[in-house]
C-alpha positions as CSV (number, residue, x, y, z in Angstrom):
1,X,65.2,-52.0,58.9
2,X,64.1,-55.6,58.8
3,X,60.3,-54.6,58.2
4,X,61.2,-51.9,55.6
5,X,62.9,-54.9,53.8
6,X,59.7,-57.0,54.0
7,X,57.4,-54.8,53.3
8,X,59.7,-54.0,49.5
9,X,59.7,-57.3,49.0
10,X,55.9,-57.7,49.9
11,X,55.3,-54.4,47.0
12,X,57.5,-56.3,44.3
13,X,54.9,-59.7,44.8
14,X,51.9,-57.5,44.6
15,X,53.3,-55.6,41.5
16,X,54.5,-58.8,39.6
17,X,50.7,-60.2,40.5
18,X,49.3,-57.2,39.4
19,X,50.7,-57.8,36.2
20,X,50.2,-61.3,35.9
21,X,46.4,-60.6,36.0
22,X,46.6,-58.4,32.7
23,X,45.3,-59.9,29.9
24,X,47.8,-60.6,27.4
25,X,47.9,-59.3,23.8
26,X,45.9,-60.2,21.3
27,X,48.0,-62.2,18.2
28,X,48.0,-61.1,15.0
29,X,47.0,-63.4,12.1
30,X,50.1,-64.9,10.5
31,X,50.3,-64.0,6.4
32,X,51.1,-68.2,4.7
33,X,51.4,-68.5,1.4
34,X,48.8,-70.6,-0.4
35,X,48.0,-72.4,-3.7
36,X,45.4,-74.0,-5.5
37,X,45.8,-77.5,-6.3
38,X,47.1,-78.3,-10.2
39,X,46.1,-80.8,-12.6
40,X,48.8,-83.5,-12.0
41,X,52.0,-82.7,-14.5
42,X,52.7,-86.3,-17.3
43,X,52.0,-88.3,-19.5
44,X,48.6,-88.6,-18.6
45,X,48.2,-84.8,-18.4
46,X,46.3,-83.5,-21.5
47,X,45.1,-80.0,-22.1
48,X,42.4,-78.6,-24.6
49,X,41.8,-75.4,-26.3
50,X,38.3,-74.2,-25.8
51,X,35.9,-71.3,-25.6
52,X,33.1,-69.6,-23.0
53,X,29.6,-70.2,-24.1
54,X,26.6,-69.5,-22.4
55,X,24.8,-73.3,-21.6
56,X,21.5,-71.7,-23.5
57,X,21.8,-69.9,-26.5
58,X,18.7,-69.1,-28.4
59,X,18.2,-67.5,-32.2
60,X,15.5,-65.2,-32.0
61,X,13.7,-64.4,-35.4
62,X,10.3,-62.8,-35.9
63,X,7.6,-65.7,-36.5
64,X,5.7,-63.4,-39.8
65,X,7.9,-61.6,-42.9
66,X,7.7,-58.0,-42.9
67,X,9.2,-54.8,-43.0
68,X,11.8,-54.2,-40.1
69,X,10.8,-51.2,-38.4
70,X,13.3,-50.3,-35.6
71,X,15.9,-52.6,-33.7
72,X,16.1,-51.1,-30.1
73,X,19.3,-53.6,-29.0
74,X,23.0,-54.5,-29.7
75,X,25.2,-57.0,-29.7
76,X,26.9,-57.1,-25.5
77,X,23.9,-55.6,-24.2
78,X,22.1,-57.3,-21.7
79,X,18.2,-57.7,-21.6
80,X,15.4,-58.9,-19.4
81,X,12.5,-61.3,-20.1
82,X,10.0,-59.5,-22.5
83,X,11.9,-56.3,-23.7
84,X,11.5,-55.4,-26.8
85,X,14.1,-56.0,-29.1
86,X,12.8,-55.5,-32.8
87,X,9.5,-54.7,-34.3
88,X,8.1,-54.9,-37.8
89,X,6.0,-52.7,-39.4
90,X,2.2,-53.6,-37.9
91,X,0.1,-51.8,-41.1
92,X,0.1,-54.7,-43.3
93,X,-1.0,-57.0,-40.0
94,X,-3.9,-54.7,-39.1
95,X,-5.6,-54.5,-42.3
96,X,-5.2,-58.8,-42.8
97,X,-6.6,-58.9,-39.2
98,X,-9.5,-56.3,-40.7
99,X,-10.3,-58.1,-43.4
100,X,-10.4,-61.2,-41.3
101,X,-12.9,-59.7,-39.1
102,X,-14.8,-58.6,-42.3
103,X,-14.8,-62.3,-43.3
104,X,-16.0,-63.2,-40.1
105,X,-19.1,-60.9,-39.9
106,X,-20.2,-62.0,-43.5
107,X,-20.1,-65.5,-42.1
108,X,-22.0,-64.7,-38.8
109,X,-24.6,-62.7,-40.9
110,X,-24.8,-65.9,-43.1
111,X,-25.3,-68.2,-40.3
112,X,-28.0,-66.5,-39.0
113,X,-30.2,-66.3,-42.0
114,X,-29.4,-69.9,-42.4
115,X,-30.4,-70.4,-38.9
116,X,-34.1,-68.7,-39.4
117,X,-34.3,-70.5,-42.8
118,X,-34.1,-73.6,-40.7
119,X,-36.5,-73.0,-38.5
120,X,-39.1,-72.0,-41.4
121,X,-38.4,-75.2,-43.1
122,X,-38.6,-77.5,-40.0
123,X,-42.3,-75.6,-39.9
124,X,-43.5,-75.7,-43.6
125,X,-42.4,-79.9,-43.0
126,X,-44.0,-80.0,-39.8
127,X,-47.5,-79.0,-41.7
128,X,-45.8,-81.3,-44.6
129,X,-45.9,-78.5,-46.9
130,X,-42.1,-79.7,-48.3
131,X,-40.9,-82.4,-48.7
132,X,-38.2,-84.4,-46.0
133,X,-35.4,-83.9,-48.8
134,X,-35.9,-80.5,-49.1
135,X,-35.5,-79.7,-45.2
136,X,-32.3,-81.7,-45.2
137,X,-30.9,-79.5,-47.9
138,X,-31.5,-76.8,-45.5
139,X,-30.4,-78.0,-42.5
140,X,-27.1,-79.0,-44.4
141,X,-26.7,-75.4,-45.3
142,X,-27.5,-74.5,-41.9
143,X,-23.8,-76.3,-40.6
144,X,-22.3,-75.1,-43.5
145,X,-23.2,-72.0,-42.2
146,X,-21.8,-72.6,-39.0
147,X,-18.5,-74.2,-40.1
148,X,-17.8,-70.8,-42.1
149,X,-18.0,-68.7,-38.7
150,X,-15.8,-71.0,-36.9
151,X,-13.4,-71.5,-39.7
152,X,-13.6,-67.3,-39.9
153,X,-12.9,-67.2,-36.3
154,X,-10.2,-68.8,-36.2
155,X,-8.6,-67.2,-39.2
156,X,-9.6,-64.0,-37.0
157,X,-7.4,-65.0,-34.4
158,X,-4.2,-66.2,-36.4
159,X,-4.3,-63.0,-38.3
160,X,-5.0,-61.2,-35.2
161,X,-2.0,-62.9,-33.2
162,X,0.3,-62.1,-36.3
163,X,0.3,-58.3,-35.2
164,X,1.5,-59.7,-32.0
165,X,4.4,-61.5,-34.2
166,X,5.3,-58.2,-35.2
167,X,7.1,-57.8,-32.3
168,X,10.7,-59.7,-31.2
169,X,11.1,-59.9,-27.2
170,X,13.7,-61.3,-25.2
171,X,12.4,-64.5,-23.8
172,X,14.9,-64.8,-21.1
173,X,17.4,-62.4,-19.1
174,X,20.5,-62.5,-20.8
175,X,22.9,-60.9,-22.9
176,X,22.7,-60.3,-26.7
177,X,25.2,-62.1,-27.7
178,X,25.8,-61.9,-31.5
179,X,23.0,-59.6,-34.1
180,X,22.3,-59.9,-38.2
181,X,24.4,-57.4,-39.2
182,X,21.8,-56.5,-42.3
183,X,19.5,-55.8,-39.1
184,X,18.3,-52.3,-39.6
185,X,15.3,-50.2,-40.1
186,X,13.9,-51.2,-43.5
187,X,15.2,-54.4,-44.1
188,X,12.4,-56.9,-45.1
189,X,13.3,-60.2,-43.5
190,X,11.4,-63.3,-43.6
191,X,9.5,-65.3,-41.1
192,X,12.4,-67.3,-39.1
193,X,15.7,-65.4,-40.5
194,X,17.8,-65.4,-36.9
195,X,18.0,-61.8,-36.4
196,X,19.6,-62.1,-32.4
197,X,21.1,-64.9,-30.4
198,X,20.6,-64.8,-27.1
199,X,22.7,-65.9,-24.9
200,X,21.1,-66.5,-21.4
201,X,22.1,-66.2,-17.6
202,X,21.4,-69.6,-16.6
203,X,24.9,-70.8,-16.5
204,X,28.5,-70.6,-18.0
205,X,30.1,-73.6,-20.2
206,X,33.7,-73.9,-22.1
207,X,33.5,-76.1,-25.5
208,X,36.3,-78.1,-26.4
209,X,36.6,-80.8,-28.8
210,X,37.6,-84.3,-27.8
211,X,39.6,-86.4,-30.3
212,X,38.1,-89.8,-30.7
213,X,40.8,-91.7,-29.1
214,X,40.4,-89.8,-25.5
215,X,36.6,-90.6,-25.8
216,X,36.3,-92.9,-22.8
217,X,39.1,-90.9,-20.8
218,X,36.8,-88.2,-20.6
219,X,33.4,-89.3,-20.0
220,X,30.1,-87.3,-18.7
221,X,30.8,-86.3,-14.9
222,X,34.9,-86.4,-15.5
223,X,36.7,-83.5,-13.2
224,X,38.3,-80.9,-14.9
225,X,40.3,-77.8,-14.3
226,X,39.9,-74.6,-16.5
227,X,42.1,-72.2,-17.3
228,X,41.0,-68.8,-18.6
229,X,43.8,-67.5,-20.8
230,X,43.0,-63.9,-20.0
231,X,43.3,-63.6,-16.5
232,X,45.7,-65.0,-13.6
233,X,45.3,-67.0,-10.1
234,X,44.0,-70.2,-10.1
235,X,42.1,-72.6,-12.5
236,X,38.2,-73.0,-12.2
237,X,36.5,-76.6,-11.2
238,X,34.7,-77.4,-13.8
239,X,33.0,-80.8,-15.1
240,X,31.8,-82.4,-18.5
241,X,28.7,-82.1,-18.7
242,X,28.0,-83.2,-22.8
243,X,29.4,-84.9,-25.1
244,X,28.2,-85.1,-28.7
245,X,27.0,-88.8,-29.9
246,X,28.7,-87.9,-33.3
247,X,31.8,-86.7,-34.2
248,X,32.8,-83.3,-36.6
249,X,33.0,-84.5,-40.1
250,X,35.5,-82.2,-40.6
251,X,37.8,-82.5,-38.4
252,X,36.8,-85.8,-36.5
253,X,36.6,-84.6,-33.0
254,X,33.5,-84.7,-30.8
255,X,32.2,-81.8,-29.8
256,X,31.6,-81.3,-25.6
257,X,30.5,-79.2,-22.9
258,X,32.6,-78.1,-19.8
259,X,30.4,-76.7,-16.9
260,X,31.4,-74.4,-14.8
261,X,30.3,-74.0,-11.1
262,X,27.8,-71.1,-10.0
263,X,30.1,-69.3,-8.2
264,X,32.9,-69.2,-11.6
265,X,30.2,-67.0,-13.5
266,X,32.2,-63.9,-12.3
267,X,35.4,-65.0,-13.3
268,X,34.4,-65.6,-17.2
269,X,33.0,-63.7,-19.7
270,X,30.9,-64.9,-23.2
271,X,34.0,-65.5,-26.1
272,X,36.5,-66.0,-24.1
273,X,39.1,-68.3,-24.7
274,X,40.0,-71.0,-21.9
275,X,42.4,-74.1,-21.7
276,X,41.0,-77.0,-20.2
277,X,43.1,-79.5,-18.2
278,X,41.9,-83.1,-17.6
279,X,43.5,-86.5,-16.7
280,X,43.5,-88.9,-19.4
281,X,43.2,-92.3,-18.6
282,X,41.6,-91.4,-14.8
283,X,38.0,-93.2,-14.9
284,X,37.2,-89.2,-14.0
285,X,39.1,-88.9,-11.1
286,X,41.9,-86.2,-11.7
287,X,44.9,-86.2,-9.8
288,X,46.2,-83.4,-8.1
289,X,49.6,-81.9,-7.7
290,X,51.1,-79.9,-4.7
291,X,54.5,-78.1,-3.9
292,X,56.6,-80.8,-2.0
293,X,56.8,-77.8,1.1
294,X,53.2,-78.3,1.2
295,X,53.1,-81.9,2.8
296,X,53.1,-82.3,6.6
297,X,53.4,-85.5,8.7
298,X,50.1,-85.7,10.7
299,X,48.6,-88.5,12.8
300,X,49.9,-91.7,12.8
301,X,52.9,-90.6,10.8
302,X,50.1,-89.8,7.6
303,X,50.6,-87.0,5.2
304,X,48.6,-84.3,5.9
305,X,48.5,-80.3,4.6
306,X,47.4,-77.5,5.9
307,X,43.9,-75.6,4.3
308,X,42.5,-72.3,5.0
309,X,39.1,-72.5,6.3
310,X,37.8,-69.7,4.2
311,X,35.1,-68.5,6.3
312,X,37.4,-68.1,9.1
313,X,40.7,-67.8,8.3
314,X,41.7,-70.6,10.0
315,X,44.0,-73.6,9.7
316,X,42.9,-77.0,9.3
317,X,45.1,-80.7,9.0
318,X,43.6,-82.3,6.0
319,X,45.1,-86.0,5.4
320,X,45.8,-86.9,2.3
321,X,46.9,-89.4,-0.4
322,X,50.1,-88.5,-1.8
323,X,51.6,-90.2,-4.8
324,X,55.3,-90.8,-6.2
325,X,57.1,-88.0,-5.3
326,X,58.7,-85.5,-7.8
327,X,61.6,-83.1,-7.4
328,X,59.3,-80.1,-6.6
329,X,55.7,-81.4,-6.8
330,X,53.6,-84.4,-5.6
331,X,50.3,-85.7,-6.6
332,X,47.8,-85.9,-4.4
333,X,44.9,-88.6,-5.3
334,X,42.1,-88.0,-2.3
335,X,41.7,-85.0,0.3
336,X,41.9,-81.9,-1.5
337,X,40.0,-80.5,-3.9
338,X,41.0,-78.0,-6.7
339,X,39.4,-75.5,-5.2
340,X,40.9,-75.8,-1.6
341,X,43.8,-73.0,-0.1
342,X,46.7,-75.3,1.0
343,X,49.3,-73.7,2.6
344,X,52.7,-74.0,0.7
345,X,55.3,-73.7,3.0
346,X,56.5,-72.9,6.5
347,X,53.7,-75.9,7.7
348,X,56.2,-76.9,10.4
349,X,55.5,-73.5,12.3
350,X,52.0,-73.7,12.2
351,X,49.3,-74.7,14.3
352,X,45.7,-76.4,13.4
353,X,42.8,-73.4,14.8
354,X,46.0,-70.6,14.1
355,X,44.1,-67.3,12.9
356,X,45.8,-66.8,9.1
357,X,45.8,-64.4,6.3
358,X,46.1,-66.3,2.9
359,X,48.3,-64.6,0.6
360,X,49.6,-65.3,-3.3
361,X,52.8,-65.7,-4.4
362,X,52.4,-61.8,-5.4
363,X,52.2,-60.9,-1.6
364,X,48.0,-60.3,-2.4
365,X,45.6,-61.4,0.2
366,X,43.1,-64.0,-1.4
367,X,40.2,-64.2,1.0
368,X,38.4,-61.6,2.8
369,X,40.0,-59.8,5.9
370,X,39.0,-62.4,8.6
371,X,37.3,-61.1,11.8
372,X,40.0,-59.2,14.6
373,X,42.4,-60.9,16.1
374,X,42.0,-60.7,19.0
375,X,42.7,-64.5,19.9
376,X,44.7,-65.0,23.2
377,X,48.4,-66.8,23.1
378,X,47.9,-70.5,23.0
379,X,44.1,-70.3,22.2
């Protein structure tokens, strides 16, 4: 009986260290909500009206009048780098470039009679049958002669690059981005009239107007947020990149440039209208604000939030500089950008390295599914 009894008890330790040797199951990524970092809320706080313009837009006309013969574009559609967009009737430009070839035959035909009229004169003086005047003469009329063929060459090849004119390309990828609306087939428009403006794909900008008195709140290189009015989530990190050396006579505001980053292109589209959100009174440094639940107390008793590493999916303690603290919100000067995914609450039951899926306050994922889960308890 007593070695039955041992030998259960010696089954039970092997079972239980059986199962001790299983690995365990892999953890799940835990859904936090995040936020983008706001424009601090006050006095300070100012926001602008403003509109989506490409940073290079270009008026395209035809460099020669003529007759408009077909238009092959529209305003919104997009175009490479030497498409045709327009052409103008080419008769008129082939007979000029025939008559300047003409014009230039007569003078090569003239040249060369001068040029053996020369040589018979420089003989006949040579035996000093003429006289030195005489052979001058000649020899003048000889670089006459020659000035008339290059001065019909090159009339030649102006006239000749005119039937080139006759054709409008787009001189950079792009989209059309406005058109003439007299534009069509049979028009006659003259040499210079803006017939397209292109608008091109070398970068996104909002214009906004600055009144005179926020002049030097905003310089060149301040940090701004926009705000495009027709869609949700969070603002774009944009910066000023112009501002005009003279203000509207009109209205008495100074025109300037907000530049968007590469990656914002997507998010914006040519028209559209934007708010712009700046700091007045920063030096260009614009204060953030975050939800109170966002702030943690990290090392050596610091504030610190949590951010989503957004190729991973994984948590990270940021330290930060928190301001005067507000009954929801607090500003954040240094640590964060606007641009960052800070966890906004439940910090206390996280972990820095924790596997995470980022979620809006819609319950919709913001980053890309990270990679399985298959993370060990305690990793």
């Amino acid at each position: 009986m007593k070695i039955a009894r041992w030998m259960g008890i010696a089954l039970g330790v092997a079972a239980l260290a059986a199962c001790s040797d299983k690995p365990e199951a892999p953890v799940a990524a835990v859904p936090v909500l995040v936020v983008h970092p706001l424009v601090a809320a006050g006095d300070g706080a100012m926001v602008f009206p403003g509109e989506v313009r490409a940073r290079q837009e270009s008026a395209l006309s035809f460099r020669v009048a003529g007759k408009l013969l077909r238009r092959d574009v529209d305003a919104g559609q997009r175009v490479v780098k030497g498409q045709l967009l327009a052409e103008l009737d080419p008769a008129d430009f082939a007979l000029q470039a025939r008559a300047s070839q003409a014009q230039l035959a007569a003078a090569q035909a003239e040249l060369v009679r001068a040029r053996d009229d020369h040589k018979r004169y420089e003989t006949l003086a040579a035996q000093q049958l003429i006289s030195r005047s005489a052979l001058d003469q000649q020899a003048a009329a000889f670089k006459a002669a020659q000035g008339q063929v290059d001065a019909a060459r090159a009339n030649a090849d102006v006239l000749g690059n005119q039937a080139g004119y006759a054709q409008l390309r787009a001189p950079a990828d792009g989209v059309i981005a406005s058109r003439e609306p007299d534009a069509e087939a049979g028009q006659v428009v003259a040499a210079g009239q803006t017939l397209f403006t292109l608008a091109a794909d070398d970068g996104r900008e909002v214009r906004i107007d600055l009144p005179e008195a926020m002049l030097r709140d905003f310089p060149v290189g301040t940090a701004v947020q926009v705000e495009p009015w027709s869609r949700g989530g969070p603002m774009l990190p944009g910066t000023i990149r112009e501002v005009a050396a003279a203000a509207d006579p009109q209205s008495r505001t100074f025109a300037a440039r907000v530049s968007l980053a590469a990656d914002a292109l997507a998010d914006v589209s040519l028209g559209q209208s934007a708010r712009v959100h700046g700091l007045a009174g920063g030096n260009g440094k614009t204060a953030l604000q975050l939800p109170l639940s966002a702030l943690q107390r990290g090392a050596d008793d610091r504030a610190s939030v949590w951010v989503v590493d957004p190729t991973t999916a994984r948590l990270k303690a940021v330290p930060v500089t928190a301001g005067a603290y507000g009954s929801d919100t607090v500003p954040v000067m240094s640590g964060v950008t606007a641009s960052d995914w800070v966890v906004a609450a439940g910090g206390h039951l996280l972990r820095a390295g924790q596997l995470v899926t980022a979620v809006d306050r819609q319950n919709r994922p913001v980053l890309k599914p990270a990679a399985a889960a298959a993370t060990k308890a305690g990793e």
